[in-house]
C-alpha positions in Angstrom: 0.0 0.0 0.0 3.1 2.3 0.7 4.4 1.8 -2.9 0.6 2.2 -3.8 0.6 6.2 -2.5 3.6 6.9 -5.0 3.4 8.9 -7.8 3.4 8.3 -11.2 6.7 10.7 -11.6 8.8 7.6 -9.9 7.1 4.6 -10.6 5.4 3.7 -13.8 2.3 1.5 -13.1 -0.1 3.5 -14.8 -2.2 3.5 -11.7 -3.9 7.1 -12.2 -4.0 6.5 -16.3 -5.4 3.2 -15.6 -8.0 3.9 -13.2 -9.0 6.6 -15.2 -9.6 4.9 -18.1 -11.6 2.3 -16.3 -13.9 4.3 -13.9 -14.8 6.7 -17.2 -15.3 3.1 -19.1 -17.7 2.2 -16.4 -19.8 5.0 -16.2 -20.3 5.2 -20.1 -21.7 1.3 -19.7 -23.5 2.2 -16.5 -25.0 5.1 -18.4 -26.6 3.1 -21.6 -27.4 0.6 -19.3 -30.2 3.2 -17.6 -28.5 3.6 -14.1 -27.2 6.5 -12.6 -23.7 5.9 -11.0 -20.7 8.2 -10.0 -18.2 5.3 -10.7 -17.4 1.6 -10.0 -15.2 2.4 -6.8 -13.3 4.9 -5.3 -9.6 5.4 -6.0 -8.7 3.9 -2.7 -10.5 1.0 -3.0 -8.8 0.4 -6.3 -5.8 0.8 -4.2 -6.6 -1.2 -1.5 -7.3 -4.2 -4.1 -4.1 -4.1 -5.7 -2.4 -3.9 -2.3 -4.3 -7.0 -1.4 -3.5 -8.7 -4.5 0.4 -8.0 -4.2 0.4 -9.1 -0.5 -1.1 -12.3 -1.3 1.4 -12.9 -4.1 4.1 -11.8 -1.8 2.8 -14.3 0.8 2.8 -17.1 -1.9 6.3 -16.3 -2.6 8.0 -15.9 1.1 8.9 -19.0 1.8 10.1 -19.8 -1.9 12.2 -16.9 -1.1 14.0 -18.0 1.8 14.3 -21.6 0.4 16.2 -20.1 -2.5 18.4 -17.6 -0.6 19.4 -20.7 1.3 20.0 -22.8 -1.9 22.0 -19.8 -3.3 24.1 -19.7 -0.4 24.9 -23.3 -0.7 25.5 -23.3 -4.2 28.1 -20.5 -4.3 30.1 -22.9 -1.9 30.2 -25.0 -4.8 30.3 -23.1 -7.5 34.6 -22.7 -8.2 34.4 -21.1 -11.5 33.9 -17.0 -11.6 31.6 -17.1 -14.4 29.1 -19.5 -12.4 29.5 -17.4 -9.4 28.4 -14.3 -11.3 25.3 -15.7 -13.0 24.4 -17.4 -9.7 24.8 -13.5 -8.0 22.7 -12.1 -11.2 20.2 -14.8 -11.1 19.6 -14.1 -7.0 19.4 -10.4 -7.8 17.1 -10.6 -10.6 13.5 -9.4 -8.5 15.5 -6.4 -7.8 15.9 -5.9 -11.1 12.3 -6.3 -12.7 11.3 -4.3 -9.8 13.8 -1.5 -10.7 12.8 -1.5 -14.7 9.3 -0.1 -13.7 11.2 2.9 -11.5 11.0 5.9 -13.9 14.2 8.0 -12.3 16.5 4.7 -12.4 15.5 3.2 -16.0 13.4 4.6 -17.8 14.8 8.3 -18.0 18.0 7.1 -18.3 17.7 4.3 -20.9 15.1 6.8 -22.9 16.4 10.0 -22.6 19.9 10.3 -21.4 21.6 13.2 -21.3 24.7 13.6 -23.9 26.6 16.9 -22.6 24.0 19.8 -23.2 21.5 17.9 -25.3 19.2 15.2 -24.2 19.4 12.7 -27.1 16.4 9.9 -27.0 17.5 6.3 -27.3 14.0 4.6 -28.1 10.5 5.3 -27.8 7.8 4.4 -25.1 6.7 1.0 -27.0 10.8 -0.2 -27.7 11.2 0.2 -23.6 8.7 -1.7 -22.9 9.1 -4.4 -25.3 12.7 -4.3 -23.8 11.4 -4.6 -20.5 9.4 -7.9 -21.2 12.5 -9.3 -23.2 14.9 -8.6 -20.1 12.0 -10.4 -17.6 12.4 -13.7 -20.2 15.8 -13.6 -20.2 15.9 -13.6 -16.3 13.3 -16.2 -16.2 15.6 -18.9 -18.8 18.5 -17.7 -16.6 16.8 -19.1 -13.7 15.6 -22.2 -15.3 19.3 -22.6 -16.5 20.4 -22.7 -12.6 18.1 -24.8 -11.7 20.3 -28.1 -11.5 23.2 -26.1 -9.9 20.7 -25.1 -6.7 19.2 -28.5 -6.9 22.6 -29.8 -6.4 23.7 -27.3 -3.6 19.8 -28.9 -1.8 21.0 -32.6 -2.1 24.5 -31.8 -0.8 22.8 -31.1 2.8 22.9 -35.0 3.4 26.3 -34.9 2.8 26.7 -32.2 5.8 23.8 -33.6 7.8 26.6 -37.3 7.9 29.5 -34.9 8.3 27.9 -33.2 11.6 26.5 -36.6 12.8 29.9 -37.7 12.7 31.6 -34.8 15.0 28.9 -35.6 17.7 29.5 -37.9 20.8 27.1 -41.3 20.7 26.2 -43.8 18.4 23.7 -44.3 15.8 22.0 -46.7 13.7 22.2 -47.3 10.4 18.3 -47.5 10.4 18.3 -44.1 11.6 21.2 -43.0 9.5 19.3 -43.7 6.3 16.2 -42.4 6.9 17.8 -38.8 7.3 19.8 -39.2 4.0 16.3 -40.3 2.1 14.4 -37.7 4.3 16.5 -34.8 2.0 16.0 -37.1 -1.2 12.3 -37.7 -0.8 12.1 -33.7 -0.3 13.6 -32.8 -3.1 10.1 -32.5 -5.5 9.3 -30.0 -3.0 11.9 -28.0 -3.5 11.9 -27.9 -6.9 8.3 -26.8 -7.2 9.1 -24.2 -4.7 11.6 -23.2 -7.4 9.5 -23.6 -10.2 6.6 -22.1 -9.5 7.8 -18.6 -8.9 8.7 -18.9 -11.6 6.1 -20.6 -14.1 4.1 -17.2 -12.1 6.2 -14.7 -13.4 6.6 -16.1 -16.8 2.9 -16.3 -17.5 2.2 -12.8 -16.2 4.4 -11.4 -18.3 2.6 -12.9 -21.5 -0.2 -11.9 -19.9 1.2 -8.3 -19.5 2.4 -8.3 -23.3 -1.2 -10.0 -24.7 -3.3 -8.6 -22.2 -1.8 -4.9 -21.9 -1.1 -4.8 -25.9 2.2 -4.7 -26.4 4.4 -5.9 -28.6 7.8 -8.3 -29.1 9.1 -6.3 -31.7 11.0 -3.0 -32.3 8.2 -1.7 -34.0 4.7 -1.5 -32.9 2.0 -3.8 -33.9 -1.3 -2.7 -35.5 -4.5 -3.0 -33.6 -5.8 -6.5 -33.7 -8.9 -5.0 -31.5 -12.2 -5.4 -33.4 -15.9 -3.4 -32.8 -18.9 -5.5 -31.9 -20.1 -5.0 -35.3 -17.4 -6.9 -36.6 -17.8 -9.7 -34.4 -18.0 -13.5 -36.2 -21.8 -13.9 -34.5 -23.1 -10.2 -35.5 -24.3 -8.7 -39.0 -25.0 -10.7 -41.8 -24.6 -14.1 -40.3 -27.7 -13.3 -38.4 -29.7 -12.9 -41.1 -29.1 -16.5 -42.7 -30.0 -18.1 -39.5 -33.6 -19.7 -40.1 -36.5 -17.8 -39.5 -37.2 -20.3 -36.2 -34.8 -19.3 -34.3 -35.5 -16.2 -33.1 -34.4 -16.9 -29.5 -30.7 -18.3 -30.4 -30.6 -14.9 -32.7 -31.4 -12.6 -29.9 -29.4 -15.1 -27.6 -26.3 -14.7 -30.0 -27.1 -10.8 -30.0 -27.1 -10.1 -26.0 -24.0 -12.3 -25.7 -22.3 -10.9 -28.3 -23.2 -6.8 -27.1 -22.2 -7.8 -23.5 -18.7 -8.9 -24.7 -17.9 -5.9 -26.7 -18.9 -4.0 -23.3 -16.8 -5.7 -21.2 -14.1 -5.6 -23.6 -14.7 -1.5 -23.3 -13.9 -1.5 -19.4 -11.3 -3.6 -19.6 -9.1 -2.3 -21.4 -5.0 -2.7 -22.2 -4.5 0.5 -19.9 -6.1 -1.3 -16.9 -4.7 -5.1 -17.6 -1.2 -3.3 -17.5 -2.1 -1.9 -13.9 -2.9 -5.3 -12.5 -0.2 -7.2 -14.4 2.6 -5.0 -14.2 2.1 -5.0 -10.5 1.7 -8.6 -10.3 5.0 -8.7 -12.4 7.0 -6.3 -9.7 5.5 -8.6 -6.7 6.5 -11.5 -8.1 
């Protein structure tokens, strides 16, 4: 909620353009509906959503978290070659990262606009950062997948220490006993790797969410507008003339449907999906 009360001049959410767009959205289908309404919600419950949506996907991802710093720390022990040692460093880094590609003072006005002695020469436009953006998130996501066996490894070597520790204490122990701790850390091990894996399965659909979703684009240059207008829609027009004359009802079925669609699709728009994603993106 803290990050929330930030302006757009630091972070670029597109929380004011985005709630906006959708409150104005909602009152233009409120108003051909018949009803009278002032808007959806307040600003502060819009707030007070996303808040509740990032500490829920902060909650899902704590204990991932620590479970991975742990892992890291392991595997850096292991890890003898510099270039492993960086990408392992990079990889453990990378949330800061995303989070720091949607902070406008850091990245953004840097990356678009940087300043060459006395003239501020621009770089790239609006849509080539974000594309950028998305392409850097993918390519921290296969980095991750890429470590996955070496923090896999750095898990399994824990029996190796849990025998080593065993064997500096005073007493005996069974083999029995001895055994079942070694297979304890083996029979664990699918839970480890879903707790890394499913951060980041997370992230990477969000983020095709965010590009489908909040229309952008994978290339340099922008894509045209696939949207279409309820008129054009498959079930609409002429195709409802050639339907028999008998079935009325399916017509004015097909008819309702099809109008409530294209009025969803004009509240929900790319501005607001890139609220809700790009946040999701930045808590993940």
């Amino acid at each position: 909620m803290a990050i929330l009360i930030v302006t757009e001049n630091y972070l670029e959410f597109g929380l004011e353009t985005g709630f906006t767009n959708f409150s104005e959205s909602a009152m233009q289908f409120l108003e051909k509906q018949g009803l009278e309404s002032q808007g959806p919600v307040s600003k502060l419950t819009f707030k007070f959503f996303l808040a509740i949506l990032c500490s829920l996907i902060g909650a899902f991802l704590t204990f991932p978290g620590l479970r991975l710093a742990q892992m890291h720390l392991d595997a850096l022990n292991l890890a003898t070659e510099k270039i492993t040692q960086t990408l392992l460093h990079i990889n453990f880094l990378a949330p800061l990262f995303m989070v720091l590609l949607w902070v406008k003072p850091i990245t953004k006005d840097y990356i678009m606009n940087p300043t060459l002695g006395k003239e501020s020469v621009p770089l790239m436009t609006e849509a080539t950062f974000d594309t950028v953006r998305l392409w850097l998130i993918l390519l921290l996501c296969v980095l991750r997948l890429a470590l996955m066996r070496n923090h896999l490894q750095a898990y399994l070597n824990l029996a190796q220490k849990c025998v080593d520790q065993m064997k500096k204490e005073a007493g005996r122990i069974s083999t029995v006993d001895l055994q079942k701790m070694v297979a304890r850390v083996f029979y664990y091990l699918c839970v480890i790797a879903l707790q890394y894996v499913a951060p980041l399965v997370m992230l990477l659909h969000t983020t095709l969410l965010l590009k489908t979703l909040g229309n952008h684009s994978w290339g340099i240059y922008s894509e045209s507008n696939s949207d279409s207008l309820v008129e054009d829609h498959p079930f609409s027009g002429s195709i409802h003339s050639e339907l028999p004359s008998t079935d009325e009802k399916m017509k004015v079925t097909v008819t309702q449907i099809t109008m409530a669609l294209g009025s969803l699709k004009t509240i929900f728009t790319p501005l607001l999906f890139r609220v809700f994603l790009s946040e999701s993106v930045a808590a993940s």
